[in-house]
N, C-alpha and C positions, 0 to 999 in steps of 0.2 A: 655236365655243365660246370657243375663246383669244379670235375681234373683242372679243364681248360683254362674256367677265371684266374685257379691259382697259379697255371702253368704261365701266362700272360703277364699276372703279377708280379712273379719271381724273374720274368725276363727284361719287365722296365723298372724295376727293382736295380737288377745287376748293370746294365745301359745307366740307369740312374746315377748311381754310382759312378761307375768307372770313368761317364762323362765329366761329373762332381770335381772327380781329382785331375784330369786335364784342365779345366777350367778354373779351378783354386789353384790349381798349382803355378797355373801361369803368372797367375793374379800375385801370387807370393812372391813369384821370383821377379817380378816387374816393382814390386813397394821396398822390396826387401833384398834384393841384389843390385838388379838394372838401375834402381834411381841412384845407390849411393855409386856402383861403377861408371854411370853417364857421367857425372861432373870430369872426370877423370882425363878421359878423352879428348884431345883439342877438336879444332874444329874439322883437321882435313882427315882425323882417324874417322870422326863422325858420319863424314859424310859417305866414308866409305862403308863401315861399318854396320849405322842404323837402316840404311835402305834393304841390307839384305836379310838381316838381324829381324828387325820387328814386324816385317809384313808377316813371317813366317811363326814366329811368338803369334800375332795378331790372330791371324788363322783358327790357331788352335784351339788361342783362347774364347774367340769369339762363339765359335761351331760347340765347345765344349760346353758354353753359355747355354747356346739357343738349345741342344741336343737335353740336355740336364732341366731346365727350365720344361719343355715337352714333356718329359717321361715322368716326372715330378706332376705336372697338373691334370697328367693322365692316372697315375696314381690313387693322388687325393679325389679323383674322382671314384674309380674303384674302391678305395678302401674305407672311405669317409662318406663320400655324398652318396652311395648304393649301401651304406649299414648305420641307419640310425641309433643303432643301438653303441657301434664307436663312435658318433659323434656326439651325442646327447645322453650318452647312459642306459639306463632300463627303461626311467620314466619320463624323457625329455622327446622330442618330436621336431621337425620343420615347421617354422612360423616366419612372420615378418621379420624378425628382429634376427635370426640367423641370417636371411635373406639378405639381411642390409649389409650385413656383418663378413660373407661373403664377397659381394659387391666392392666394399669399401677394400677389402684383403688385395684386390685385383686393380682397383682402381688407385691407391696406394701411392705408387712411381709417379704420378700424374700431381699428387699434393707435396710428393715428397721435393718435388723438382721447386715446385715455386717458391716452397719453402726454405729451403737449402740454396738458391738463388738470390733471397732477398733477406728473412729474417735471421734464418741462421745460419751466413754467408761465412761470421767466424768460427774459426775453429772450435774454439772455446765454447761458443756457443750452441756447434754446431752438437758436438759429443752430447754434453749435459742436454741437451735438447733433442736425439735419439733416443737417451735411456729415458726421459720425459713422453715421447711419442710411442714407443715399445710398450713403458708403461700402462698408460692410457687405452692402447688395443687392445692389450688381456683382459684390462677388465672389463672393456667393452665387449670380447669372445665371450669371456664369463656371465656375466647380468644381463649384456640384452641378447646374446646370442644365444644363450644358454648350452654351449658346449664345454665338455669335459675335456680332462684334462689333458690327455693326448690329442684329441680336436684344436682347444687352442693354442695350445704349443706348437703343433704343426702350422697352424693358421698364421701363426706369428711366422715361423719360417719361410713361409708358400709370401708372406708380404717383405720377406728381405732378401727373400730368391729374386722377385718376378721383379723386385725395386734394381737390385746388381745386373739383370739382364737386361733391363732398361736402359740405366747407365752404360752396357757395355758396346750395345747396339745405337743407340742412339743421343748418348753423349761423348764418351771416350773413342772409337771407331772411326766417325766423321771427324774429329778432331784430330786425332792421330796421322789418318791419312793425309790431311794437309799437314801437320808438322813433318812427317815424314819424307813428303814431296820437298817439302822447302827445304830441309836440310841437305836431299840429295842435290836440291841445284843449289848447292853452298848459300843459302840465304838463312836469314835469321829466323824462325821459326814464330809465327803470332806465340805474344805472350797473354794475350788473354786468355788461348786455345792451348796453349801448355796448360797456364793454372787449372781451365776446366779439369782437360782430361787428368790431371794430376789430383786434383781434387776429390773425382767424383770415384777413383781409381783407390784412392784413401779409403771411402766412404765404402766402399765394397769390400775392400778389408778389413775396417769393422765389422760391419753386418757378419762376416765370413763366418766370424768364429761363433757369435751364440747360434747363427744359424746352422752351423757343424750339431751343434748341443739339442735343436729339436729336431733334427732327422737320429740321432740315436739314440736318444735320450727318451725316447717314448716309453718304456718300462721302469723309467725312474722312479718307483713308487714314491720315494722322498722326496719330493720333487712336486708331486701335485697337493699336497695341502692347500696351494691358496696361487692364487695365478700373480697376485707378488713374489713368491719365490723364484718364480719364471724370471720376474724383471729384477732379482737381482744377480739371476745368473749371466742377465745381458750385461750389465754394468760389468758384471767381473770379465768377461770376453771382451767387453772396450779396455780393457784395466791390461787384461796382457796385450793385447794388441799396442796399446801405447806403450807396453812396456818393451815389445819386441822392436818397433821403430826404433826406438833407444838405444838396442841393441845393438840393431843393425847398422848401425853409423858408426862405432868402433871395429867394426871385422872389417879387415884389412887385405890388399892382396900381398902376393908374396914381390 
């Protein structure tokens, strides 16, 4: 029975994976290529262009989402919720306050929307108010959840996966699809439904990178002394990420 578990594990392990870098990768080249080459474009390249362009991008990205998202919360189910001893240590167990703590992990995308809708609709705001809400859930993993240090670092992850799959499915995708349609009938594309999907498209490039750091970063002994260290390894993944945007505005084509 133990062949099997691990042989199951190592195969949505690998799918996990491999869907990861489809679905990131898309995401990259859409924040970090596609936006600064779109301006570029007039309007009759565009309309020739994005309709055959991004349904196809879209695709990939979407399916790499939802595929990655799956084998990921099948995972954390095998490896985490079926071994108490990985989530809580030697002497920690399943109580309410794990319970919650899970619940909220999944439930997540749901607070993050209204939030990021209304309070921290700025940028500015928005950032500094990530590494504040990142914060806040470690040590809520930590003290009422009572899981260790690979528990909630994962947890933190499993809540900026299933938040990006959210967005991808159900903010960016629906909006995309009409910007896409408009442009191909040469019309001007809604800009409220630009800003979303541009927006929330950001926000997942954020999340991207510290959530890169607790899918491999689970053996980082130095790393777990204190589930602040966690949250400032998020700040420093928002940190290059606005430093790569930066970046990316000066690479030029030939």
């Amino acid at each position: 029975m133990d062949t099997v578990m691990n042989l199951i594990e190592s195969i949505f392990r690998w799918l996990h994976v491999f869907f990861g870098v489809i679905w990131i990768g898309h995401l990259y080249f859409f924040n970090w290529v596609n936006a600064n080459f779109n301006p570029t474009m007039d309007a009759e390249t565009k309309k020739k262009v994005v309709p055959e362009l991004m349904p196809r991008a879209l695709y990939w990205f979407r399916w790499g989402a939802a595929v990655t998202w799956i084998t990921g919360f099948f995972l954390l189910g095998m490896v985490y919720y079926m071994n108490k001893m990985v989530m809580f240590g030697p002497n920690g167990s399943w109580g309410a306050g794990a319970g919650i703590m899970v619940i909220l992990t999944f439930a997540a995308p749901f607070l993050y929307d209204i939030l990021y809708s209304s309070a921290l609709k700025d940028p500015q705001q928005g950032f500094f108010g990530g590494i504040v809400i990142a914060t806040v859930m470690l040590l809520l993993f930590y003290y009422v959840g009572g899981m260790e240090f690979r528990a909630y670092t994962i947890h933190l992850g499993a809540m900026f996966g299933t938040t990006m799959a959210f967005n991808v499915w159900f903010r960016i995708w629906p909006a995309q699809q009409k910007i896409i349609t408009a442009t191909k009938n040469g019309e001007a594309p809604d800009a409220a439904l630009v800003a979303l999907a541009g927006a929330r498209s950001k926000h997942n490039t954020y999340m991207s990178v510290p959530l890169l750091f607790t899918m491999i970063g689970q053996h980082s002994t130095w790393a777990a002394v204190h589930p602040l260290l966690v949250a400032v390894i998020v700040a420093v993944g928002f940190g290059m990420v606005y430093h790569i945007y930066e970046r990316a505005k000066g690479v030029k084509g030939f």
